[in-house]
LOPA-19171 format. One record per atom (N, C-alpha, C, O, CB): atom name; x, y, z. Coordinates in steps of 0.02 Angstrom, whole numbers, plus 50000, padded with zeros to 5 digits. Glycine has a CB too. Example, Ala and Ser with C-alpha at 12.3 -4.5 7.8 and 13.67 -1.06 7.14 Angstrom:
! LOPA-19171
atom  px  py  pz
N  50660  49716  50390
CA  50615  49775  50390
C  50660  49835  50390
O  50712  49834  50423
CB  50565  49776  50452
N  50642  49888  50354
CA  50684  49947  50357
C  50645  50002  50394
O  50670  50057  50402
CB  50704  49970  50286
//
This chain:
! LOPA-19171
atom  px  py  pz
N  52434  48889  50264
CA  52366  48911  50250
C  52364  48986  50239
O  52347  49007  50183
CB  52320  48892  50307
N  52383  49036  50296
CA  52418  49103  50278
C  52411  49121  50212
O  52376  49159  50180
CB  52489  49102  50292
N  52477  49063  50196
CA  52499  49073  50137
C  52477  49081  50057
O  52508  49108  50010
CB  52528  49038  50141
N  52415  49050  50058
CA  52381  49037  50018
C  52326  49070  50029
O  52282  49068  49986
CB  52378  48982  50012
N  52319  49107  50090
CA  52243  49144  50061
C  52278  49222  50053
O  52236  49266  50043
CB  52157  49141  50132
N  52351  49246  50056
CA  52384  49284  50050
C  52392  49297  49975
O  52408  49346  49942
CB  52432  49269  50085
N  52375  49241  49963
CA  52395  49246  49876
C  52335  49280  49846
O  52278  49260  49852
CB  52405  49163  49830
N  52360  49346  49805
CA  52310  49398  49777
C  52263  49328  49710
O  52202  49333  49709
CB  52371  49490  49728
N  52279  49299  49687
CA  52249  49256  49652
C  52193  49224  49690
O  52134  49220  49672
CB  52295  49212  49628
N  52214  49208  49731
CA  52162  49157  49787
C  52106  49190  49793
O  52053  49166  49773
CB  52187  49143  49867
N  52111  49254  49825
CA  52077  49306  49872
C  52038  49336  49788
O  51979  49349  49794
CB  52146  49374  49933
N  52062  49345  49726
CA  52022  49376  49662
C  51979  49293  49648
O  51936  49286  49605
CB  52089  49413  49579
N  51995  49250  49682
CA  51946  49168  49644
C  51899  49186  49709
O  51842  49199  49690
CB  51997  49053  49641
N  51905  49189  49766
CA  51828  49205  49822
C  51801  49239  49825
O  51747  49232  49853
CB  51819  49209  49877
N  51820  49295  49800
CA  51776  49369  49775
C  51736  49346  49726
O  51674  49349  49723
CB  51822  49437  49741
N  51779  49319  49682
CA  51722  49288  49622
C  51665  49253  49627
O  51613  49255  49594
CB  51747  49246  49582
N  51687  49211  49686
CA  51637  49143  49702
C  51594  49193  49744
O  51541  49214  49720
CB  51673  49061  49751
N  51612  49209  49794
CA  51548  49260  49834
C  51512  49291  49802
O  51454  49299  49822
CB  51566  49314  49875
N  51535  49322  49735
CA  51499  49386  49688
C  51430  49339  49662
O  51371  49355  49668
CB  51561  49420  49604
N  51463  49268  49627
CA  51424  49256  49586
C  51374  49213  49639
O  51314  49203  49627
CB  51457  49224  49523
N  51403  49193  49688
CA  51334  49147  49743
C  51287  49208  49756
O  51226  49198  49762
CB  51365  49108  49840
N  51314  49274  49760
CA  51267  49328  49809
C  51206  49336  49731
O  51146  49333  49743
CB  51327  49432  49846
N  51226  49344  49671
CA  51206  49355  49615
C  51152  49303  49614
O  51092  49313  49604
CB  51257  49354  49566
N  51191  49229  49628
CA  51130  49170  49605
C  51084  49161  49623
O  51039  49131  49593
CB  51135  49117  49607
N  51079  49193  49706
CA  51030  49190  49755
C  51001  49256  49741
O  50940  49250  49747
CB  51056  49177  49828
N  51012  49301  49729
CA  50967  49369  49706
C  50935  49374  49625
O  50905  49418  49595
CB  51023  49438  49715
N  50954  49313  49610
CA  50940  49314  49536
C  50859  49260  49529
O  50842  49214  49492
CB  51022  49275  49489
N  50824  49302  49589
CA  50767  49255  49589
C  50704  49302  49613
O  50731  49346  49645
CB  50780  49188  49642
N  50649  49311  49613
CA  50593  49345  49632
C  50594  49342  49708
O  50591  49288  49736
CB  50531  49316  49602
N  50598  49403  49745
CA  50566  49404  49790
C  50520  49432  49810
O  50523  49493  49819
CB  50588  49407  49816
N  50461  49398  49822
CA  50393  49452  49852
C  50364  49471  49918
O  50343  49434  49963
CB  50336  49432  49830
N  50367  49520  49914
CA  50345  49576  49970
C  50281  49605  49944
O  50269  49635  49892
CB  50403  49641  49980
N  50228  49581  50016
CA  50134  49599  49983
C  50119  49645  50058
O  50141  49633  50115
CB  50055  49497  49970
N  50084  49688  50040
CA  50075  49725  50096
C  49979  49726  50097
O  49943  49747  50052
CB  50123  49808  50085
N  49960  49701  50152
CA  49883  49712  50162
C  49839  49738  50217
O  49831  49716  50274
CB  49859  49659  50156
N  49807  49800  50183
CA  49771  49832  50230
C  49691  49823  50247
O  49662  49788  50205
CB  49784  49892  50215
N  49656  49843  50290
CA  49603  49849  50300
C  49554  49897  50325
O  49562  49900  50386
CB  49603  49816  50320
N  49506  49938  50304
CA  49497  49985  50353
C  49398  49959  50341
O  49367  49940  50291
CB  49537  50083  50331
N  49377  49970  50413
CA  49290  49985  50415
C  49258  50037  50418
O  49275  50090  50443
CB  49259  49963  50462
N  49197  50022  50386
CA  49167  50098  50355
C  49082  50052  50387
O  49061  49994  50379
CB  49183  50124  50228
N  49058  50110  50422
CA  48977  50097  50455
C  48945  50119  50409
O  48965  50172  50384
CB  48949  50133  50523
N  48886  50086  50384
CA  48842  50102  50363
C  48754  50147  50380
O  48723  50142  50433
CB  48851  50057  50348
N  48745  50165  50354
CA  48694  50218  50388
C  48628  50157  50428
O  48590  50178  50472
CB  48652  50282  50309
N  48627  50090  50405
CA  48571  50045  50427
C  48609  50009  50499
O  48584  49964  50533
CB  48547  49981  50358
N  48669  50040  50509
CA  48698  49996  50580
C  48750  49940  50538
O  48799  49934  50574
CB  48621  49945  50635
N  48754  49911  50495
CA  48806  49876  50466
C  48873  49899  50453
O  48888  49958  50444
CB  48785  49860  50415
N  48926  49835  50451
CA  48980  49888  50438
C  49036  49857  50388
O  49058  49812  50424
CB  49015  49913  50513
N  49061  49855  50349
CA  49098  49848  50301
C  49145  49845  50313
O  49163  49889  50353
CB  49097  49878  50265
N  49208  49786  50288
CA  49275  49799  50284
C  49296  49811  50215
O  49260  49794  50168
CB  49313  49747  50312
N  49353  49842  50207
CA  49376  49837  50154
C  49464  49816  50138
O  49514  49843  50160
CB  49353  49896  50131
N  49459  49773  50105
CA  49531  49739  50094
C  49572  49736  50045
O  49567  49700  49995
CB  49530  49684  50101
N  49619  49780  50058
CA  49682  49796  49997
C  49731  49760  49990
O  49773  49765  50034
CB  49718  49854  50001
N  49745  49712  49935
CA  49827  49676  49934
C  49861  49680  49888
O  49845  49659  49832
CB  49836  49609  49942
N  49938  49718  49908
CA  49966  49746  49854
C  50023  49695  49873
O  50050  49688  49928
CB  49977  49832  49848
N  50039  49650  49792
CA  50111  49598  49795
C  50165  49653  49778
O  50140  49706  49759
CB  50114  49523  49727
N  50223  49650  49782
CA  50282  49676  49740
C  50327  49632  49731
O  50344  49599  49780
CB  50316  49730  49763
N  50355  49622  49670
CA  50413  49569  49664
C  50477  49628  49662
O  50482  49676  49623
CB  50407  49511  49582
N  50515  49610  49709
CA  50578  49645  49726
C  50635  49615  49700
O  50687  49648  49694
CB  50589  49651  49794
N  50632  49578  49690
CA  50677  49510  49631
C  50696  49567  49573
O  50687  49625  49557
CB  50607  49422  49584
N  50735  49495  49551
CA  50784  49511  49486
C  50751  49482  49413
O  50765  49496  49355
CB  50867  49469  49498
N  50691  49429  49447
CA  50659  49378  49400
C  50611  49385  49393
O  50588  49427  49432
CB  50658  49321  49409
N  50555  49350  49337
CA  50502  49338  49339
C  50460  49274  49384
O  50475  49215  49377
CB  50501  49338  49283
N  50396  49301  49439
CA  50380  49262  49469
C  50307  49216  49420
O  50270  49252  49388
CB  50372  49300  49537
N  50298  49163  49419
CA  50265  49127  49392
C  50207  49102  49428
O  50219  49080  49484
CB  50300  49088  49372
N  50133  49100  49403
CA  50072  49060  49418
C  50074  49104  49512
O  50068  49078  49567
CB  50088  48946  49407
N  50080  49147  49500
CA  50064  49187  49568
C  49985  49152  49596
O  49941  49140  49554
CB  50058  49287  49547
N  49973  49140  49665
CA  49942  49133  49690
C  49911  49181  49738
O  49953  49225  49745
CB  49959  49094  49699
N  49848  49197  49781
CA  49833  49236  49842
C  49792  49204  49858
O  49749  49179  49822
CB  49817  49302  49844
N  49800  49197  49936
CA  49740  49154  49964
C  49720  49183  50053
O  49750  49172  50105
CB  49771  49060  49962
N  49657  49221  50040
CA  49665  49259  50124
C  49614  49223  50156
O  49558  49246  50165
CB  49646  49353  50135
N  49633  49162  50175
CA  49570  49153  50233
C  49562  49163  50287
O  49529  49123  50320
CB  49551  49109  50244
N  49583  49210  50312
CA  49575  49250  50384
C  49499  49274  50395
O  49486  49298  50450
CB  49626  49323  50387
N  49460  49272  50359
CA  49407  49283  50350
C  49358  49238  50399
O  49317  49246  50353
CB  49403  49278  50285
N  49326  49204  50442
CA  49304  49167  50437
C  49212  49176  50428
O  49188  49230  50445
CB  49337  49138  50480
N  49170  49125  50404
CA  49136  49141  50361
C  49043  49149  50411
O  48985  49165  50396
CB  49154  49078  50296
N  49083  49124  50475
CA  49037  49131  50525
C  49038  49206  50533
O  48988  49224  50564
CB  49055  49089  50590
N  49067  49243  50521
CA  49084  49307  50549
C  49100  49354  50494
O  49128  49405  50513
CB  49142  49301  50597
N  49090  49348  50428
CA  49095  49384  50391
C  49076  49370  50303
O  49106  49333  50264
CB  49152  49398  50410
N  49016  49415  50288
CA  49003  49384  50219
C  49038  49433  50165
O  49040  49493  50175
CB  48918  49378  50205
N  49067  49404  50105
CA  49065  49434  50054
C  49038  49459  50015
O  49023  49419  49970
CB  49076  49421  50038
N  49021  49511  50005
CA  49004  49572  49955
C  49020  49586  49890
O  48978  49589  49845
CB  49025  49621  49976
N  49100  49596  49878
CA  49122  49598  49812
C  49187  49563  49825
O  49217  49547  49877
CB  49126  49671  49778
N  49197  49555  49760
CA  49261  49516  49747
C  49259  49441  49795
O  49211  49415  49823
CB  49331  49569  49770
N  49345  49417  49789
CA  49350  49371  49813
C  49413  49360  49873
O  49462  49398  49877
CB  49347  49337  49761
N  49405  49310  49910
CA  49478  49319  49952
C  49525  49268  49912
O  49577  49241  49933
CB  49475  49294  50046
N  49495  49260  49847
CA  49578  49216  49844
C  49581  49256  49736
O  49536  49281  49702
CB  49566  49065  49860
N  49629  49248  49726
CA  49668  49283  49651
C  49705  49238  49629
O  49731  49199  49669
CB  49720  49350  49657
N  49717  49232  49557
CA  49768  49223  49523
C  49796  49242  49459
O  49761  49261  49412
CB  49768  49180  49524
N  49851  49238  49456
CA  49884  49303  49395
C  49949  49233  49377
O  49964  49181  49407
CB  49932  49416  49445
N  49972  49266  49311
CA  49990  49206  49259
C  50084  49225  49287
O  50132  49188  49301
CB  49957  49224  49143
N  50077  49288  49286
CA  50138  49313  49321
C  50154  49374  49350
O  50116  49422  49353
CB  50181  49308  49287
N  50215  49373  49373
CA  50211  49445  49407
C  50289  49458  49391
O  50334  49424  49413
CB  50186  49447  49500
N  50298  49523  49341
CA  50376  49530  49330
C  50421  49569  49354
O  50411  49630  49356
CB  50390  49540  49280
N  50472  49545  49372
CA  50526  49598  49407
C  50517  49658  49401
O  50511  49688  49348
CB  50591  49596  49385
N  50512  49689  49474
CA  50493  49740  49498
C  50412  49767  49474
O  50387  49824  49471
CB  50548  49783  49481
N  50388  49708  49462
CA  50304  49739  49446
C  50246  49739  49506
O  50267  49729  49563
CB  50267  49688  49383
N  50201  49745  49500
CA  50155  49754  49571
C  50064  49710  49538
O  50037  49707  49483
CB  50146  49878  49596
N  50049  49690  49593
CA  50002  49670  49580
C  49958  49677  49640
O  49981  49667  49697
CB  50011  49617  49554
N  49864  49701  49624
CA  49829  49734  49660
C  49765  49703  49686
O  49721  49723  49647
CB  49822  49786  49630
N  49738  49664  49734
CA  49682  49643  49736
C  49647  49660  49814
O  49662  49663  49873
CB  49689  49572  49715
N  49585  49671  49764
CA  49547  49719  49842
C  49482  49671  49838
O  49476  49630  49792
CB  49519  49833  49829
N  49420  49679  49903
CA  49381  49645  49914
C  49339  49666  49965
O  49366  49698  50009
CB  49404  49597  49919
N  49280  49656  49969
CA  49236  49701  50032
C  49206  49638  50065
O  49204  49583  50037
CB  49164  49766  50002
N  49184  49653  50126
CA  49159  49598  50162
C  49108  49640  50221
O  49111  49700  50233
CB  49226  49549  50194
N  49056  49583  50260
CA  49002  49650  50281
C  49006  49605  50367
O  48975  49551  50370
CB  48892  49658  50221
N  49030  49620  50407
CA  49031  49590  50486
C  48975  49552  50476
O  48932  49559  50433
CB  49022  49645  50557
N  48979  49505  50526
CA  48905  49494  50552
C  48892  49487  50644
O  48842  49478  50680
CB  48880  49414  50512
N  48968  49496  50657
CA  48974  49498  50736
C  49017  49539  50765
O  49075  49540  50745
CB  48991  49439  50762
N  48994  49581  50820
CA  49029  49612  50853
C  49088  49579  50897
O  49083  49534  50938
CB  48988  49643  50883
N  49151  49617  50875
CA  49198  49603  50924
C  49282  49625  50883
O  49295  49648  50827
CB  49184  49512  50950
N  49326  49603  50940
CA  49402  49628  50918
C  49408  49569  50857
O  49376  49517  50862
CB  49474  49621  50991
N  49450  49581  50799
CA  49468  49550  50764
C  49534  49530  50725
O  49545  49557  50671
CB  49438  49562  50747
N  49569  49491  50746
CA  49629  49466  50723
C  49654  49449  50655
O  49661  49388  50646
CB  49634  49420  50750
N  49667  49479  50614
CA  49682  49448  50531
C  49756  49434  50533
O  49799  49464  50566
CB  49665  49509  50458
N  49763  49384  50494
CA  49807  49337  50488
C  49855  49374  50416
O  49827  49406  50372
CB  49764  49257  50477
N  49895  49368  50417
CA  49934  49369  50331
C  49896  49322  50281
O  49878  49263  50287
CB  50024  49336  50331
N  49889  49371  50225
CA  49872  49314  50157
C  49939  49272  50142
O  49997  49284  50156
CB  49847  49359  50074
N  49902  49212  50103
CA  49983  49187  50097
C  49997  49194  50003
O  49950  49187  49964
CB  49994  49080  50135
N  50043  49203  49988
CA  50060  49201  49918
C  50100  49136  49910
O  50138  49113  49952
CB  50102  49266  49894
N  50082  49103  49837
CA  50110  49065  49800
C  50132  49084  49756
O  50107  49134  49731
CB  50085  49027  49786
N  50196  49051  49721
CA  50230  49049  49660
C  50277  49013  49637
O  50320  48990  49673
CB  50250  49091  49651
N  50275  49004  49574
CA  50328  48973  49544
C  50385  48997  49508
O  50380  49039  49463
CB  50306  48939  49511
N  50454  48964  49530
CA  50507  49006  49488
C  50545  48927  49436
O  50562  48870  49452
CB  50582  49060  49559
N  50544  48963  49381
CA  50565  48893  49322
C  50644  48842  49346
O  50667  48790  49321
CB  50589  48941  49223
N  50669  48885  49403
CA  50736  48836  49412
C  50710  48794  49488
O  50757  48767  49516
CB  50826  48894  49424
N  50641  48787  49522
CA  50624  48764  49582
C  50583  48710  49576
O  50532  48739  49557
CB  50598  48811  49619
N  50567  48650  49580
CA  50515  48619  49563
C  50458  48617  49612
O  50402  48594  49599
CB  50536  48561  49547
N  50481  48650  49690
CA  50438  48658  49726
C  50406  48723  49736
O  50445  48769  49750
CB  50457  48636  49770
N  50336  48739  49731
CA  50332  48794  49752
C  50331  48849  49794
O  50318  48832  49852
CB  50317  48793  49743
N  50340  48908  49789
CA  50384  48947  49843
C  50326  49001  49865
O  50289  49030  49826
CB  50463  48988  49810
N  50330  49008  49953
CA  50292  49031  49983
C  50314  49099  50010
O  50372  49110  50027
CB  50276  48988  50021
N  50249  49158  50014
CA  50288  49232  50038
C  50218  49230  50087
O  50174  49187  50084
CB  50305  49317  49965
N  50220  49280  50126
CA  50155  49308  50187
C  50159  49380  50169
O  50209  49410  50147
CB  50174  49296  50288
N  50095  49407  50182
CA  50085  49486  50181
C  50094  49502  50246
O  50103  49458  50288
CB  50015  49514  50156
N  50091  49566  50260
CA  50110  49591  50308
C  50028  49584  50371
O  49975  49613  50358
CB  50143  49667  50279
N  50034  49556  50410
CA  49973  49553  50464
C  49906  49604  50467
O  49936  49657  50472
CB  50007  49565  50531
N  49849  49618  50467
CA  49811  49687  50490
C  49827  49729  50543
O  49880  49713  50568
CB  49750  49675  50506
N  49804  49770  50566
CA  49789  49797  50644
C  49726  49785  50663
O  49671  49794  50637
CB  49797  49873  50656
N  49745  49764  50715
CA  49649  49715  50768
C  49612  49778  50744
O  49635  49835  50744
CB  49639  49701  50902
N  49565  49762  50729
CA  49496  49805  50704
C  49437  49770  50753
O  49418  49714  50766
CB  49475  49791  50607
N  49422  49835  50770
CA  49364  49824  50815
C  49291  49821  50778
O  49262  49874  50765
CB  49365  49884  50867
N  49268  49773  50765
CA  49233  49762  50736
C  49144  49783  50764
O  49127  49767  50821
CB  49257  49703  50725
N  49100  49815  50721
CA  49034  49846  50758
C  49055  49866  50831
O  49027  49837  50877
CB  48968  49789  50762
N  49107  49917  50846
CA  49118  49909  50902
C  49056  50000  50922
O  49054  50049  50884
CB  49221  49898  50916
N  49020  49994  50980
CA  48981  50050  51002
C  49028  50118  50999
O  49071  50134  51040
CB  48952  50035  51077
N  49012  50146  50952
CA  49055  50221  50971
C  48994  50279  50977
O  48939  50281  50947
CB  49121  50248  50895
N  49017  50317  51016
CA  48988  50373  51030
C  48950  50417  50972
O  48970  50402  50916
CB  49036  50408  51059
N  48918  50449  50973
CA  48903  50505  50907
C  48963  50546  50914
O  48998  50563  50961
CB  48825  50559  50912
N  48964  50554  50868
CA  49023  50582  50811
C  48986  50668  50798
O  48937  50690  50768
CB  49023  50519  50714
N  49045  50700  50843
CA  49039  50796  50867
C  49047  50809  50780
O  49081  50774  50743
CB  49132  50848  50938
N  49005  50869  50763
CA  49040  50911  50694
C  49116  50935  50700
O  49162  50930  50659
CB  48996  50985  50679
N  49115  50970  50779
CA  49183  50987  50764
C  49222  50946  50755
O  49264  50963  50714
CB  49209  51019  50800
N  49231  50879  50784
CA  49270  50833  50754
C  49263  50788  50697
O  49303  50741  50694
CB  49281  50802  50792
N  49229  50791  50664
CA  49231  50777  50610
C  49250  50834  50564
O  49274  50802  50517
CB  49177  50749  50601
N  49254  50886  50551
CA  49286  50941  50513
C  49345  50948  50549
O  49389  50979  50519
CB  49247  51008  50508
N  49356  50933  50592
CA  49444  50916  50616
C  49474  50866  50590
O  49536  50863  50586
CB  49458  50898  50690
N  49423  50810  50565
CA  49449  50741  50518
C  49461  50770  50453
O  49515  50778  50425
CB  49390  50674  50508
N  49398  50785  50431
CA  49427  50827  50373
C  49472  50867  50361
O  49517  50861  50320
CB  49398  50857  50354
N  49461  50919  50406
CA  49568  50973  50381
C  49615  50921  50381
O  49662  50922  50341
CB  49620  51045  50461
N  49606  50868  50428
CA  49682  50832  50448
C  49702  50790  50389
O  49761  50780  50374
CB  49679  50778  50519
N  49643  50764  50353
CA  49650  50732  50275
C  49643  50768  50224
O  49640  50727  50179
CB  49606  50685  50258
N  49638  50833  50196
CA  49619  50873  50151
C  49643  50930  50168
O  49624  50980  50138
CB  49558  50873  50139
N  49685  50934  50214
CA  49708  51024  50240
C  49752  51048  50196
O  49751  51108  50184
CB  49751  51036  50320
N  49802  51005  50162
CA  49870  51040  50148
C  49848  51058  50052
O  49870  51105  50019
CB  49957  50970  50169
N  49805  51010  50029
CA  49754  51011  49962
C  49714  51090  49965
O  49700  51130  49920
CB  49684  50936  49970
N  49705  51092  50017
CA  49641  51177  50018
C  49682  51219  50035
O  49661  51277  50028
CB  49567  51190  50081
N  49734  51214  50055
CA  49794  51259  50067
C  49812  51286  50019
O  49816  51347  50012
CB  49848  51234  50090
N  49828  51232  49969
CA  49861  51246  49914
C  49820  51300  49854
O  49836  51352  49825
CB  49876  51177  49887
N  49759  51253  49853
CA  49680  51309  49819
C  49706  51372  49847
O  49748  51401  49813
CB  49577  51291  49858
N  49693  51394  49895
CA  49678  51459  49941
C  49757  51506  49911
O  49753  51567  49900
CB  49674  51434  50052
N  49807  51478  49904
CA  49887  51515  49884
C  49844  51542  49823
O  49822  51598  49810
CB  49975  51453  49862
N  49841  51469  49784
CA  49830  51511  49699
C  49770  51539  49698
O  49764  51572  49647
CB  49828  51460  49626
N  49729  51540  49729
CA  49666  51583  49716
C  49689  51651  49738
O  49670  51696  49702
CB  49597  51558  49757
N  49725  51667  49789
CA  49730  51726  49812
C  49791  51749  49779
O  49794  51810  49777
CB  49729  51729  49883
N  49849  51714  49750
CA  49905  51733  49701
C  49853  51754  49635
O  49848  51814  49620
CB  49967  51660  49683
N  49829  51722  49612
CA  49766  51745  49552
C  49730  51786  49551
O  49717  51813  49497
CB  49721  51711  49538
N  49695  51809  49617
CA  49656  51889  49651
C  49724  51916  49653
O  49742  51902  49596
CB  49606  51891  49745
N  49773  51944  49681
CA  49822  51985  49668
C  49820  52013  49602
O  49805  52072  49590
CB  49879  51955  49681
N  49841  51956  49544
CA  49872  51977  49487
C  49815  52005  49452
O  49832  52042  49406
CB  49911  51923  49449
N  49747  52000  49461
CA  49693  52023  49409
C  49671  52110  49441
O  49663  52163  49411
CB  49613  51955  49410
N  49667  52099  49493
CA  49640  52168  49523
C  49686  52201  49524
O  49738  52177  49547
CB  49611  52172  49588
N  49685  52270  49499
CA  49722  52327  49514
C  49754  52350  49585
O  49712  52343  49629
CB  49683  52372  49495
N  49809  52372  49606
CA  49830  52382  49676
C  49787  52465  49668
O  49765  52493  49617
CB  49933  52377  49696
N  49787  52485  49731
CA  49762  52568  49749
C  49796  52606  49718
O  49771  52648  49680
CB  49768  52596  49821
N  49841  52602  49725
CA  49900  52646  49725
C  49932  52653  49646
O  49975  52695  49634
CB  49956  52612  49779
N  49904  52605  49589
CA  49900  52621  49516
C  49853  52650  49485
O  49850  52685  49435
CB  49903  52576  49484
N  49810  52627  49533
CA  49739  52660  49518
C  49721  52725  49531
O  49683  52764  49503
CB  49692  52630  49549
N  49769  52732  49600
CA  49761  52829  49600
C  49827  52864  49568
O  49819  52925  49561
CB  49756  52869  49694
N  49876  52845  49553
CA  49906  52874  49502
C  49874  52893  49418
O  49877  52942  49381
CB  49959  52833  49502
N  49842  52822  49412
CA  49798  52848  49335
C  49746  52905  49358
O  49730  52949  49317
CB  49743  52773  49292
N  49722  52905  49414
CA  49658  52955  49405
C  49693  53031  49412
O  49664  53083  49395
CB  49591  52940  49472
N  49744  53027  49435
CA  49811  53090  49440
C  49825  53100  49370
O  49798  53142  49334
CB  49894  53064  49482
N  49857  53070  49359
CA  49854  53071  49258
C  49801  53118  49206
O  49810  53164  49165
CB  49827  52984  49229
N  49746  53084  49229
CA  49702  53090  49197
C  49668  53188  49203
O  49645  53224  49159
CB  49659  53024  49225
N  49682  53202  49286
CA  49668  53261  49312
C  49711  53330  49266
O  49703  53388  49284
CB  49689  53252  49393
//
């Protein structure tokens, strides 16, 4: 037995076979969907979710008759606004992305659990169809009582999302005041000149 897997022939035919099994099995769509959620209060006491689902096919292939279906929703506890919780797209092609968002308005206070959407699809060498999950929410506290909301912390929300953007303004505005205004010190040499 040794003997034979010793043989450089042998060992160049299972390289081959490994290469092309690792190939046959990667030579197919895989999707990876990532879904977020965040709530936004409304000024009447209501409060809004909002729901982002981004597919990616990480595959080598084209995925077919893509499906999305989020019913984590349930309908005692949450109405729709815009859009829909479920999509469909004709395909989705290697390495392409696909985007579906949707708003929904509470109707009950409390912690809330979302589930993964589930994706469908079809690939032309499978006759069954093939199933992916998005990635879970984070429990969202839903109408949950929060305190009034300090100015200073809220302009602390703001720098912390917009700080490094006004940073950047403030360089070139003040690189731009440099270069237009005269320094002192050219300015009293010309009036020396001039004397």
């Amino acid at each position: 037995m040794t003997t034979v897997l010793g043989n450089p022939l042998i060992k160049a035919l299972i390289i081959v076979f490994l290469v092309s099994a690792a190939t046959a099995t990667s030579d197919a769509p895989f999707i990876v969907a990532h879904k977020k959620a965040s709530l936004t209060r409304l000024k009447s006491g209501a409060e809004r979710v909002s729901v982002a689902i981004d597919i990616y096919n990480q595959g080598f292939s084209t995925a077919y008759d893509v499906n999305l279906d989020d019913y984590s929703w349930p309908l005692d506890s949450f109405d729709i606004v815009s859009g829909n919780t479920t999509q469909s797209w004709e395909r989705l092609d290697a390495g392409g992305l696909l985007s579906h968002s949707f708003e929904l308005e509470a109707k009950r206070q409390g912690m809330f659990y979302g589930a993964p959407a589930v994706i469908t699809f079809r690939i032309p060498t499978k006759a069954a169809l093939q199933e992916a999950y998005s990635t879970p929410i984070l429990p969202l506290d839903v109408l949950a009582e929060r305190p009034p909301e300090k100015k200073f912390e809220r302009a602390k929300r703001l720098l912390a999302k917009h700080g490094s953007q006004v940073s950047v303004i403030l360089i070139v505005v003040l690189f731009i005041y440099l270069i237009i205004t005269p320094s002192k010190s050219s300015a009293a040499k010309a009036s020396k000149k001039k004397h």
